[in-house]
Structure formats: structure tokens, C-alpha cells
C-alpha positions as CSV (number, residue, x, y, z in Angstrom):
1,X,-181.2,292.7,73.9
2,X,-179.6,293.9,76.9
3,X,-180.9,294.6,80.6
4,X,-181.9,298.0,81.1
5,X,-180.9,299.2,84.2
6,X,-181.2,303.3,84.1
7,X,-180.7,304.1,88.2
8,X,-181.2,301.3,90.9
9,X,-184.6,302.4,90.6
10,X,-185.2,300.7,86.9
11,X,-183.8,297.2,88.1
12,X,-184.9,295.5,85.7
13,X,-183.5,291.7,85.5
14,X,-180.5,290.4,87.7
15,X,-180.4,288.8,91.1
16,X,-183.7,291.1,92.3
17,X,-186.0,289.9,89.3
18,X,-184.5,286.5,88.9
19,X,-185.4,285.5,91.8
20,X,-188.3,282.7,91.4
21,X,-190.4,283.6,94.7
22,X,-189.4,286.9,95.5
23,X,-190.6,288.3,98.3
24,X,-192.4,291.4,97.7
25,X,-193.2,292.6,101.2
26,X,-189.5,293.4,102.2
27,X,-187.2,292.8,104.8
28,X,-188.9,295.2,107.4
29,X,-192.2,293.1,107.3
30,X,-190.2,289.9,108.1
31,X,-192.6,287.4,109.5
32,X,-193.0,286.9,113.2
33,X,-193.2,283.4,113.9
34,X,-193.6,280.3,111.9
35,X,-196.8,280.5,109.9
36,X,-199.8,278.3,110.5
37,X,-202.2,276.9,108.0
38,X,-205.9,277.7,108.1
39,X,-208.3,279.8,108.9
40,X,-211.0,282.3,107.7
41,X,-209.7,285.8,107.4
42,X,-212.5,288.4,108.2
43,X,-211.8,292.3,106.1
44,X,-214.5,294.9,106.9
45,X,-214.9,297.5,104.6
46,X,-217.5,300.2,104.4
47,X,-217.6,300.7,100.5
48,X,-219.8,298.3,97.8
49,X,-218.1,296.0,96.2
50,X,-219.7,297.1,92.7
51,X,-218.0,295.0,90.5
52,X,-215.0,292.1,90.0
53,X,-214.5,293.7,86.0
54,X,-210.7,293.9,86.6
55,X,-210.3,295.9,83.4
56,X,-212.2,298.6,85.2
57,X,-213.0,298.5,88.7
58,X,-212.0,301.4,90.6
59,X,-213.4,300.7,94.3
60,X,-211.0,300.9,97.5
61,X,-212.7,297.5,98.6
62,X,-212.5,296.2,95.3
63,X,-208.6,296.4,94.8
64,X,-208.2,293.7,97.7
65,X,-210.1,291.6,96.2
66,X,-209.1,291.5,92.6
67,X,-205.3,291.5,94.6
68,X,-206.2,288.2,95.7
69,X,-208.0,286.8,92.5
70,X,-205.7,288.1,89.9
71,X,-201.6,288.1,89.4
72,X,-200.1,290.4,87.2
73,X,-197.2,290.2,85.0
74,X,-195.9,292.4,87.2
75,X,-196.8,293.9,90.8
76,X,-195.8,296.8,93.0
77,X,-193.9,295.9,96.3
78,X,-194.0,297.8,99.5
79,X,-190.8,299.5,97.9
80,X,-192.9,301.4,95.3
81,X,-191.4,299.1,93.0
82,X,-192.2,297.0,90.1
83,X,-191.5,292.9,91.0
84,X,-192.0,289.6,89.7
85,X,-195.4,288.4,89.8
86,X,-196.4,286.2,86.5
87,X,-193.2,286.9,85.1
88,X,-189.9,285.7,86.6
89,X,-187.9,288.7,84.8
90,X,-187.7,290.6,82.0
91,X,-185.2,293.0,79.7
92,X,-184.9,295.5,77.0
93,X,-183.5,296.7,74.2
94,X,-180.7,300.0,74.9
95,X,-183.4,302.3,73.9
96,X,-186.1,301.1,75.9
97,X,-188.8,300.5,72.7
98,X,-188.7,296.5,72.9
99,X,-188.9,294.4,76.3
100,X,-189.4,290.8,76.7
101,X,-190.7,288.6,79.8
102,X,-190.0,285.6,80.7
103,X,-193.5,283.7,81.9
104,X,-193.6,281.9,85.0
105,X,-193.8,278.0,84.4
106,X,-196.7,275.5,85.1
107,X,-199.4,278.7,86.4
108,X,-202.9,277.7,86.2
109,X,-206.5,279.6,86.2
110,X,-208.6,278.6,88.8
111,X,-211.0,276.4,86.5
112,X,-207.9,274.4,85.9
113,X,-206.7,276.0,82.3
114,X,-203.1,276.4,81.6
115,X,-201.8,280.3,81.7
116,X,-199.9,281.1,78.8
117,X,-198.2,283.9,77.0
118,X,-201.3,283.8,74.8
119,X,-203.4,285.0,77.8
120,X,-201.4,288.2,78.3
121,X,-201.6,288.9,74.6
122,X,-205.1,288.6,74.6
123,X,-205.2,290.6,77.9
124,X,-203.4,293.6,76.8
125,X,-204.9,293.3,73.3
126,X,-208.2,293.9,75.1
127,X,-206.7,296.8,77.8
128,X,-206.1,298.6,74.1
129,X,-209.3,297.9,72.4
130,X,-210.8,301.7,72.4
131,X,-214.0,300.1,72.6
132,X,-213.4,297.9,75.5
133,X,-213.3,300.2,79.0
134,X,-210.3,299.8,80.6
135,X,-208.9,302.0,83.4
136,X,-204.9,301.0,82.7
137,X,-205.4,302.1,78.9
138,X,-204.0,305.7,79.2
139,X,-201.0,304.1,80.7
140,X,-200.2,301.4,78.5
141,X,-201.1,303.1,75.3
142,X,-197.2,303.2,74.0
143,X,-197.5,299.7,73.2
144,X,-197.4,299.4,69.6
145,X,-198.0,294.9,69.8
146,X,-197.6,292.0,72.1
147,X,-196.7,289.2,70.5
148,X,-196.3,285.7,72.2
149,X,-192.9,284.2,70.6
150,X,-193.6,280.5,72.6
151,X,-195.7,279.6,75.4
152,X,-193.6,281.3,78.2
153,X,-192.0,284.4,76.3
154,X,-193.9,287.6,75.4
155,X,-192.8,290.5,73.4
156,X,-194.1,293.9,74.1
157,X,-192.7,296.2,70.8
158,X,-193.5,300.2,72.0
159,X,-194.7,303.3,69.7
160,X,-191.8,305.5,71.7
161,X,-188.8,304.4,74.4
162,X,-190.8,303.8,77.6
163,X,-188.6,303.2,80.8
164,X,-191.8,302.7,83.1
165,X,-192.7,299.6,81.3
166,X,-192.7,296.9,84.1
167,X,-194.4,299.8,86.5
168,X,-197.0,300.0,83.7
169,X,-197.6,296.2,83.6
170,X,-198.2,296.2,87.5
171,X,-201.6,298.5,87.1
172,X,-203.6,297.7,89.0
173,X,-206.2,297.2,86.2
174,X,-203.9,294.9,84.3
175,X,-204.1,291.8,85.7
176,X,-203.9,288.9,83.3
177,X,-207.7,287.4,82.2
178,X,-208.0,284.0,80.1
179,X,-208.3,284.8,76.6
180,X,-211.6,282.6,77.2
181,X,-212.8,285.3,79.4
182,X,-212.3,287.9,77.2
183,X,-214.1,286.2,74.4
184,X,-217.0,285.4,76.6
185,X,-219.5,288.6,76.8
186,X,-217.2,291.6,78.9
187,X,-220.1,292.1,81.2
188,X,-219.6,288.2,82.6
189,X,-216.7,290.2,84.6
190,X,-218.5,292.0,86.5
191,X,-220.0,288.8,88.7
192,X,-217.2,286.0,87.5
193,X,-214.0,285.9,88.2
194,X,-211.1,283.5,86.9
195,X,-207.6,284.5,87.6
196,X,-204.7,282.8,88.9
197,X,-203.9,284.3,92.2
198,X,-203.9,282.8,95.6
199,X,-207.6,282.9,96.2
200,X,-210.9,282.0,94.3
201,X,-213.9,283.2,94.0
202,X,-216.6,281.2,96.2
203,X,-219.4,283.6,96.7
204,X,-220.0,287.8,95.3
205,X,-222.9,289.5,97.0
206,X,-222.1,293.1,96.0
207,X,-224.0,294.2,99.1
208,X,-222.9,292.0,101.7
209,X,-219.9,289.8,101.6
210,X,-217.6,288.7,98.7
211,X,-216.0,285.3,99.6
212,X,-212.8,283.9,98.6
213,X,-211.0,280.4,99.0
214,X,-207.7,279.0,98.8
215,X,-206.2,278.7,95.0
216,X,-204.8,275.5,95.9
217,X,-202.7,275.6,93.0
218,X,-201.4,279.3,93.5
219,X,-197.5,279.3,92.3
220,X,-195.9,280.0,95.4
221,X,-195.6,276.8,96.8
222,X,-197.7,276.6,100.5
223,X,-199.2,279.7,100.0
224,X,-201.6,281.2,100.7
225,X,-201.6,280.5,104.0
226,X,-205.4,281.5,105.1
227,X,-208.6,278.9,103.9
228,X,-210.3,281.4,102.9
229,X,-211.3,285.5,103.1
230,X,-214.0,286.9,103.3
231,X,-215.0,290.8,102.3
232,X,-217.5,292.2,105.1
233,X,-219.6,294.7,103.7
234,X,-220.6,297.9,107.0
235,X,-222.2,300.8,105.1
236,X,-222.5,302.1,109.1
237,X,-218.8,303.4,109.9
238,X,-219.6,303.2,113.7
239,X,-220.7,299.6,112.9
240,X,-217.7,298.8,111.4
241,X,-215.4,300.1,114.3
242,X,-217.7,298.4,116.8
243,X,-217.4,294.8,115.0
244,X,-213.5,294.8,115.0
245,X,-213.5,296.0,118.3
246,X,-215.6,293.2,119.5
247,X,-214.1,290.5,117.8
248,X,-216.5,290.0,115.2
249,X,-213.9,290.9,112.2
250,X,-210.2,290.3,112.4
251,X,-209.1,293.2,109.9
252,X,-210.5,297.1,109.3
253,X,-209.5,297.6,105.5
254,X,-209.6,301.5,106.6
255,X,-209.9,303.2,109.8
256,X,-210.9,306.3,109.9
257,X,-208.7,309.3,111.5
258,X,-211.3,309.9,114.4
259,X,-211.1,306.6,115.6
260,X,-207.4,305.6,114.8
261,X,-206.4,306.5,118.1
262,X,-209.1,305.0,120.4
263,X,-208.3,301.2,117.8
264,X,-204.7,301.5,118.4
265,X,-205.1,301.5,122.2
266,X,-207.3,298.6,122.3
267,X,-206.4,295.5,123.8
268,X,-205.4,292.6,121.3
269,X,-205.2,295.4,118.3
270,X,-202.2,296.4,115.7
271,X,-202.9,299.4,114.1
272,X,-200.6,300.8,111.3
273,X,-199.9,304.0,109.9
274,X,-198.4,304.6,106.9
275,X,-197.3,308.1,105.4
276,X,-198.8,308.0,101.6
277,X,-199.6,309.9,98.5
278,X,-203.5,309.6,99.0
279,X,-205.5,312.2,98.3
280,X,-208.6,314.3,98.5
281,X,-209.3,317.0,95.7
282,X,-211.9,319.5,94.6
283,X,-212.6,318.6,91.3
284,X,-213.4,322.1,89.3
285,X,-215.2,321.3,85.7
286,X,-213.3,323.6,83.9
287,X,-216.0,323.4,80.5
288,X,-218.3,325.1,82.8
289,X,-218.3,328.4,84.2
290,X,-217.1,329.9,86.8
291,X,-214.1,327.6,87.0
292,X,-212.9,327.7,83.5
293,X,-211.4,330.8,85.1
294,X,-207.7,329.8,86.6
295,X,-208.1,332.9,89.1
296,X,-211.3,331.6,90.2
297,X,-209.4,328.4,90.6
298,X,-206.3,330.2,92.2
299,X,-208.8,332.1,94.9
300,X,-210.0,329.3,96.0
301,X,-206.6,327.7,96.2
302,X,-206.3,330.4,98.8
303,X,-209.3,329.8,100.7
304,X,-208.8,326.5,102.0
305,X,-206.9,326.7,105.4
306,X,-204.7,323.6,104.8
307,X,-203.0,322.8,108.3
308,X,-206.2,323.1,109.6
309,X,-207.7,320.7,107.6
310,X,-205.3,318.3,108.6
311,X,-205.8,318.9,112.2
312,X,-209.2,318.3,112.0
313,X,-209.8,316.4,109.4
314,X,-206.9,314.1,109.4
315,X,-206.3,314.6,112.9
316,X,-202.5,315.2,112.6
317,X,-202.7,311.6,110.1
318,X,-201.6,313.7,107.0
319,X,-199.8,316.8,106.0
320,X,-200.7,319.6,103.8
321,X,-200.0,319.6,100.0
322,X,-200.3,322.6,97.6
323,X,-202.6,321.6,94.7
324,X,-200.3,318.9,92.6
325,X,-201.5,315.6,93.0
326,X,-197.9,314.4,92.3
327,X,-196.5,312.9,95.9
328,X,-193.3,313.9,97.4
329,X,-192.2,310.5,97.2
330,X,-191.8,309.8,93.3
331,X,-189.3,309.6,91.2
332,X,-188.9,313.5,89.2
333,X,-191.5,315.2,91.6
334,X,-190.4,319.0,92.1
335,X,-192.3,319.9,95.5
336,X,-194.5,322.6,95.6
337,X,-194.4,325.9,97.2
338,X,-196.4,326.3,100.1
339,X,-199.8,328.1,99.4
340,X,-200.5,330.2,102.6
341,X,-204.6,330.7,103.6
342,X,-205.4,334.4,102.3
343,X,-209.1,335.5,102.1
344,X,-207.9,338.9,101.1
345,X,-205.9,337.6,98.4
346,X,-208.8,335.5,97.3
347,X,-211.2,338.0,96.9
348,X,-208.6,340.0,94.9
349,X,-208.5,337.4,92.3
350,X,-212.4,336.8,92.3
351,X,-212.5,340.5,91.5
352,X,-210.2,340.6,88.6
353,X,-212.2,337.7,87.0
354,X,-215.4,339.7,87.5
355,X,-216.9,338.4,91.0
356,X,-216.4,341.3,93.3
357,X,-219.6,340.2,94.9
358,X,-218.4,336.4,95.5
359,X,-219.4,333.2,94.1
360,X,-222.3,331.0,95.6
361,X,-221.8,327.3,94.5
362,X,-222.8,323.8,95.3
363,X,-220.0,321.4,96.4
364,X,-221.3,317.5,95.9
365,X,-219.5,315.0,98.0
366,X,-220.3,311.4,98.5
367,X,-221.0,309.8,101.7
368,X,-218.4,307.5,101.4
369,X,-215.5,307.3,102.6
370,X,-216.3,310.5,105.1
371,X,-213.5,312.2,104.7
372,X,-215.2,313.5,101.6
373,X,-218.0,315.2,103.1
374,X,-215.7,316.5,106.3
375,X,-212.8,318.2,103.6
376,X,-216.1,319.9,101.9
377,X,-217.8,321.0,104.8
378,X,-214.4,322.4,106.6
379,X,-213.5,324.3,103.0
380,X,-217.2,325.6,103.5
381,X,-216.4,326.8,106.5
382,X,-212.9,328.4,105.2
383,X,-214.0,329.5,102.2
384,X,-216.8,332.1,103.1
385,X,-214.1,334.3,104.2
386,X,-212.5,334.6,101.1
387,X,-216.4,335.1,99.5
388,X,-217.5,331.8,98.3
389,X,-220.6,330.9,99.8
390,X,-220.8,327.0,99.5
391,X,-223.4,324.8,99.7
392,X,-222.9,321.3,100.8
393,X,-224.9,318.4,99.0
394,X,-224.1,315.3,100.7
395,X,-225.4,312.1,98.9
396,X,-224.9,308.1,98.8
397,X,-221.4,306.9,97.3
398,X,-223.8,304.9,94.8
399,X,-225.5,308.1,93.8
400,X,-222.2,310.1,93.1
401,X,-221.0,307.3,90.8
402,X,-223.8,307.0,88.9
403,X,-224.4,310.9,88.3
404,X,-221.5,313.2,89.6
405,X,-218.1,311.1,89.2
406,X,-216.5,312.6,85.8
407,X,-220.0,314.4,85.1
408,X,-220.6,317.4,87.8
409,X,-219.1,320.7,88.0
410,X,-217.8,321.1,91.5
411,X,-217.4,317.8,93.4
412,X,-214.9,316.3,95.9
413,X,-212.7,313.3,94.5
414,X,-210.9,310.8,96.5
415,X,-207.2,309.2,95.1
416,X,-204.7,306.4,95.9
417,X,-201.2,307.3,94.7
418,X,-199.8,306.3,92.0
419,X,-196.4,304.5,91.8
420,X,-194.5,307.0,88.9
421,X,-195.7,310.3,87.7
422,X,-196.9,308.9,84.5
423,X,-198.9,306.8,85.9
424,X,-200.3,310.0,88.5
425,X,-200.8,312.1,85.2
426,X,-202.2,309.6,82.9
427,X,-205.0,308.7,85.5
428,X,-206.2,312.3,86.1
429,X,-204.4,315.2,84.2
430,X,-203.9,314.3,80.4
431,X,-206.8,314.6,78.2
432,X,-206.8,310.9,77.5
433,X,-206.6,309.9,80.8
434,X,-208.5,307.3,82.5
435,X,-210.8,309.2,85.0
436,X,-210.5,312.4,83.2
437,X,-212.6,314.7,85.1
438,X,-211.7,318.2,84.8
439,X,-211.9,319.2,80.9
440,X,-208.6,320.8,82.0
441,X,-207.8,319.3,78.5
442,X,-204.0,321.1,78.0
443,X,-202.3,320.2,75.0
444,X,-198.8,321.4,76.1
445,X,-199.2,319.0,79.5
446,X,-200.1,316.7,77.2
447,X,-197.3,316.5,75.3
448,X,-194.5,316.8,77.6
449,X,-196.1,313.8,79.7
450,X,-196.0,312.2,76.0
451,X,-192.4,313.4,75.6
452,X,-191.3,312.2,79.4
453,X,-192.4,308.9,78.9
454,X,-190.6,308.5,75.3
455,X,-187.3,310.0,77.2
456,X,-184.9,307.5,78.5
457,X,-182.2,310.0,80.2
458,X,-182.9,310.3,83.7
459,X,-181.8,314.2,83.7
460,X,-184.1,315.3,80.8
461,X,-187.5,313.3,82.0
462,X,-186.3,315.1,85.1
463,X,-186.5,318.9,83.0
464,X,-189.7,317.8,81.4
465,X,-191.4,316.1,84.4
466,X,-190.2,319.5,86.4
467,X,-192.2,321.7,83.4
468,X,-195.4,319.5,83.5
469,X,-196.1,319.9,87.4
470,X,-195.1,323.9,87.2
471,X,-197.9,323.9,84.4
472,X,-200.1,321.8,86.4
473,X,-199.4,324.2,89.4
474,X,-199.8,327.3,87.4
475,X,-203.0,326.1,86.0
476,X,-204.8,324.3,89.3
477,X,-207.0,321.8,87.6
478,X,-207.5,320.5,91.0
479,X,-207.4,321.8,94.6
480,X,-205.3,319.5,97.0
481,X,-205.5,320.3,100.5
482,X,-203.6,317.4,102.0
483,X,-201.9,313.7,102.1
484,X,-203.4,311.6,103.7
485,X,-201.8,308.6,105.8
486,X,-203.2,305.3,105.3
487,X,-205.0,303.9,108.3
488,X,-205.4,300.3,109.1
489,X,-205.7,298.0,111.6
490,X,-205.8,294.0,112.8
491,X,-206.4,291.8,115.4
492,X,-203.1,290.4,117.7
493,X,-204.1,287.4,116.2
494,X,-203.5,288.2,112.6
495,X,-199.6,287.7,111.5
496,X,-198.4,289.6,108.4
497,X,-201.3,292.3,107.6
498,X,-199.5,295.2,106.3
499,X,-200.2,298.2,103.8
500,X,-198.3,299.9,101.4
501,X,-198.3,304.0,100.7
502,X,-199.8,302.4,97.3
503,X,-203.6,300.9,98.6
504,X,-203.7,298.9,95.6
505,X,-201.4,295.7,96.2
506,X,-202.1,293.9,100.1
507,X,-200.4,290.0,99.6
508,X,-203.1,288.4,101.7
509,X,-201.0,285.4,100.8
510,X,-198.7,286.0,103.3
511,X,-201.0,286.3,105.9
512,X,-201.5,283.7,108.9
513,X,-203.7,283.5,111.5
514,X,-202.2,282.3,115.3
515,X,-203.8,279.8,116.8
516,X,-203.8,277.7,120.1
């Protein structure tokens, strides 16, 4: 074995990983004073918290929480890059097909059981299982076996050379379970929740709060810092805003673009503002007609006036992207050309694919968060220049889930980013991806992300990662009118709250509360 350390950027073991409690929040988010013990931390959201299933939870309010409940082997820093978490380090062979990490020492589950190497075999052994759902699958699925050689070391033998491997162990979804949870019935995960992070589950009312205590046993000695958390549930946006702005909450998970400004000049308030790789798209079922045509796709690609979206929409909190859902900020993204607003141009193209008379459609988006329903409500308005007439069917977020997410034809999605382009691709774009929802289905993208992720020379994955977003672009599964910044905010009172360009990872462990 040897460490395998491509750029700076695949670190891998050394000083960085050896390090027993790293800190993953970085130097720039230093803490202010000297932190106090105690305290109930109060986190409004305005999305259900529909389930705890770690394997395959997918909620913006249920990331924090599952963040708090569950450690990783590995976990994504403010840096965008892959750190210690369960694992104190970890190498790999020179061609990148075998790595082995090194288990943290005396880690607990919250009911008391020891965490061992056999829980993360059993954990990615069920993140594999075909017939278990689980979200990180598509990204993980080049792991041939895990085997556990003792109690602290685990082997992870791969199908093809895979230099993302400790950015693949950080998903989100991947967080280590007991192998007594995962022999227990799967749907027990949805309500129960036994991990080792810093906080426990106390109480889970899906439609009101989700309450969380100190793991007093967490590994990182004196931490976490806060008794307790708790998840406040405001379907009511202006609810929401009016509660933090009274005192009533201490944190908004997400404030939205319209009322950033009027938070941040409050009295007593620290808002942030982060530039990130979230998105909103215009998913385009391309099974179904008329968007199985790419110059029905490519008209409306010039129909949406993108700086003004993000004028309006974002309020100047964004800027415009051209259709890849790959962010400027990985590793091997290209860039795409800007796409300039041109009705005339649009109608051209509907006319060559045999719609000189326009197309009339309905465009579903989900109440929640808005944004969705203000992106398809302003491309409404763009659009009928460029002759799509679009109907607007608004409905609740429960309601999308249950019967438009990954089924309906023409619907606005809403996406985090992603930490490598693998990981970006093998969410949305290959045909085996986890929230597959185009029928884009392209066997030549396909294979080159296959062929990128089995590549360990920098410059080539560079030359194939370069082909699969010109294909992507050429083809426009999906329209994506702009980045998004992420938008939070906290009370004066709160030390430490912080967000990453990656809304998946928060380290509420770090967080104090000041007190007189």
C-alpha cells in the first residue's frame, strides 16, 4: 500500500488526515470566544421532516438532522473536501482499486453498542443491496467488497481505480447504521434512529418538531457543546421569518431571497451568504413527447431570460448558469457558454421539430421551498414570447413527492451541489443514477462517467469529464437557469452557525450558545 495523493486535492493520509480531531470547519470559521456549555438550540425550517431512513432521505430539513445523528466514515468540510469523521485516515494502493481505513477507537451507538468495522461492512453491504433503496448506491457502486480485517480496519477492494473514494464515503446517505439496525425491518428507519454522532434522538413528530439531545459519549471530547436541538417545523414562510425575528427561534435553516435583506439588518441578527452550486431545473421527461425532441429542449433553453431570473427571483443572491448542473467550482468542470434569451431563435427550433404553432404545456412545481413556483411562473412569463404557452400548477411539496418527483413530464426540481462531478452525474444524469428523472438514458454519457471514474490521471479524467458535460450541454436533459447562493441566518447569540456551498454537512457540534 502506499498513500495516494494525485493533486493536493486527493490528500489522502498525512498530517491533514492523521490528525485525531480535525477540525473540519477551517481556519476562517475560527471560533469567537471561549465556548459555553448548554443550552437548547432552536432551527426553523419550513419543509417536513418525512423521514430519519438515512439510506434514503432526501429532504433539505432532513440532512441537518441525520448530520447530527449520524457520523460517516468520512465527511465533507467547508473546503469541499473529504475529512476524517469515523475514520482517523485512510490509503491506497498506486492504482487506486484497494483502500483501507483505519477506524476511530472506543465510538459508541447511542444505545451504548460498540461501533466496529463490522458496522460499516454491514452498512455498505446494505447501500449495495439492489433491493434495499439507497440514494448513495449509484455512487458507490465500484465497490467490488468490504471486508473488515479486525475491529478497527476495513478494506474496500473496487470493480475499477476510483480516485473519489473517500468523497464517495462522505455521501450524505452513507452514514454508518449498526448492523442490528439493518437486520431489524428497514422501515424501523424511518421513525428510529441510532447512530453515533453528537446528538440523539429524543422525540420525531414529522409535522412539528424533531428533537435531539446531547450524545454524551460523541468522540470528540466536550462536544457537542448545545444540550440539545430542536427542528421547528413553519409550513407558513412569513411565519417562519416572523418567529426568528421575534426571538422565538435562534436559527432560520433557509431564508429566503426576499427577505435576506430586511433579516440581515435586524438588530441582534448574523446573516450569511454563501456563493454555491444549488440549483433549480426544469426537469423535461424525455420518454414523453414533446420533450424527447432536443430542439424542443434547446428552444426553451432560449426562452428563459436568465439574468432576469436572478434579479428577481434570487434578487441579485445567485448568478446565471447555462443548463449543466455541473458548478463552476469542481474539480474538471469546463464552464459553459453563455446561452443569450432569443424568442426568435426559439421559435425557429420549435418549427423545425414540427411546432410552428407553439407548444401549450403544464409546468408542475411544488410549494415548497418557493423558489420553485417563482422560477416557473417568471419562465411562464418569458417563455410565451418564444411560443410556449405554460400553465402553472402549483401544489403541496407532500403532493409533488408522492406523484410528480421522478414520475411527471414537465416539473421544476430543486438541487444541492454535489462535492465532485461524479457524484453531480451519478445523482441526476446517468441512467442508473439515484434520482433519475429525465429518461435522458444516454449510453455514451454513461460510459465516459464510468470511464472518468475508473481513470486515475488527472489530465485524462480531465478530457473525458470535458466530453461528458459537452454531451450533457449538447443534449439539455435539464434547463438550469441559475446558482443559487445559500441563505442563512442566526441570532447574535448563537456562536459558530455556519454553512457550506454543500447544504448537506452543518457541525452543530461546534456550536455554542452566549450566555450571561
Amino acid at each position: 500500500m502506499t498513500h495516494f495523493t494525485l493533486t493536493r486535492r486527493h490528500v489522502l493520509l498525512g498530517g491533514l488526515a492523521s490528525a485525531a480531531l480535525l477540525p473540519m470547519r477551517g481556519t476562517a470559521l475560527a471560533q469567537s470566544g471561549t465556548p459555553q456549555a448548554g443550552g437548547t438550540l432552536r432551527i426553523s425550517h419550513s419543509t417536513r421532516i418525512a423521514t430519519l431512513n438515512v439510506l434514503s432521505l432526501s429532504g433539505p430539513a432532513e440532512y441537518p438532522c441525520i448530520d447530527m445523528i449520524y457520523s460517516g466514515l468520512t465527511r465533507i468540510g467547508v473546503d469541499n473536501q473529504a475529512h476524517p469523521d469515523l475514520a482517523t485516515s485512510w490509503e491506497a494502493s498506486d492504482d487506486a482499486t484497494e483502500f483501507t481505513f483505519h477506524l476511530r477507537e472506543n465510538v459508541t451507538f447511542h444505545d451504548g453498542q460498540p461501533f466496529t468495522a463490522d458496522d460499516v461492512v454491514a452498512t455498505f453491504e446494505a447501500i449495495l443491496d439492489p433491493d434495499v433503496p439507497a440514494a448513495a448506491r449509484p455512487v458507490l457502486d465500484m465497490v467490488d467488497t468490504v471486508e473488515a480485517v479486525d475491529p478497527l480496519t476495513v478494506v474496500f477492494k473496487l470493480k475499477t481505480p476510483f480516485a473519489d473514494l473517500p468523497f464517495s464515503t462522505a455521501h450524505a446517505n452513507a452514514r454508518i447504521l449498526s448492523r442490528a439496525a439493518l437486520e431489524a425491518p428497514l422501515s424501523e428507519l424511518d421513525t428510529k434512529a441510532n447512530g453515533t454522532g453528537p446528538f440523539k434522538l429524543e422525540r420525531y413528530d414529522s409535522a412539528r418538531i424533531v428533537r435531539l439531545v446531547k450524545n454524551e459519549n460523541y468522540y470528540q471530547e466536550g462536544k457537542p457543546y448545545l444540550d440539545a436541538v430542536e427542528m421547528l417545523l413553519f409550513p407558513d414562510l412569513t411565519a417562519e421569518t416572523a418567529n426568528f425575528l421575534s426571538g422565538s427561534t435562534d436559527v432560520m435553516l433557509t431564508v429566503q431571497q426576499a427577505d435576506f435583506q430586511r433579516v440581515a439588518d435586524a438588530i441582534g441578527i448574523e446573516a450569511q451568504r454563501v456563493a454555491s452550486g444549488r440549483y433549480v431545473c426544469v426537469t423535461m421527461r424525455q420518454d414523453q413527447e414533446p420533450w424527447n425532441d432536443v430542439r424542443v429542449r434547446k428552444a426553451l433553453a432560449h426562452a428563459v431570460d436568465r439574468q432576469l431570473l436572478v434579479d428577481i427571483i434570487l434578487e441579485g443572491f445567485g448568478r446565471p448558469a447555462y443548463d449543466s448542473i455541473v458548478a463552476p467550482e469542481i474539480q474538471f468542470a469546463t464552464g459553459t457558454e453563455e446561452i443569450a434569451y432569443d424568442p426568435d431563435r426559439a421559435r425557429a427550433l420549435l418549427a423545425e421539430a414540427g411546432y410552428p404553432d407553439g407548444i401549450r404545456a403544464t409546468l408542475v412545481a411544488s410549494d415548497r421551498p418557493g423558489i420553485r413556483v417563482q422560477t416557473a411562473i417568471a419562465i411562464q412569463q418569458t417563455a410565451a414570447a418564444a411560443g410556449f404557452t405554460i400553465e402553472v400548477e402549483t401544489m403541496p411539496h407532500d403532493t409533488y413527492l408522492a406523484n410528480v418527483w421522478m414520475k411527471g413530464a414537465f416539473y421544476i426540481g430543486y438541487w444541492g451541489m454535489q462535492p465532485t462531478i461524479d457524484a453531480t452525474y451519478n445523482l441526476l444524469l446517468t441512467s442508473e443514477a439515484s434520482y433519475e428523472d429525465t429518461a435522458w438514458k444516454n449510453e455514451t454519457f454513461d460510459r465516459l462517467i464510468a470511464e472518468g471514474r475508473a481513470t486515475v490521471d488527472e489530465a485524462r479524467r480531465a478530457e473525458i469529464y470535458a466530453q461528458a458535460q459537452a454531451l450533457e450541454i449538447e443534449e439539455r436533459p435539464y434547463i438550469v437557469p441559475f446558482f443559487e447562493d445559500v441563505l442563512t441566518a442566526s441570532r447574535d447569540t448563537v456562536e459558530d452557525w455556519s454553512i457550506a456551498p454543500i447544504s448537506r454537512y452543518f457541525y452543530v457540534e461546534d456550536v455554542w450558545l452566549e450566555r450571561s
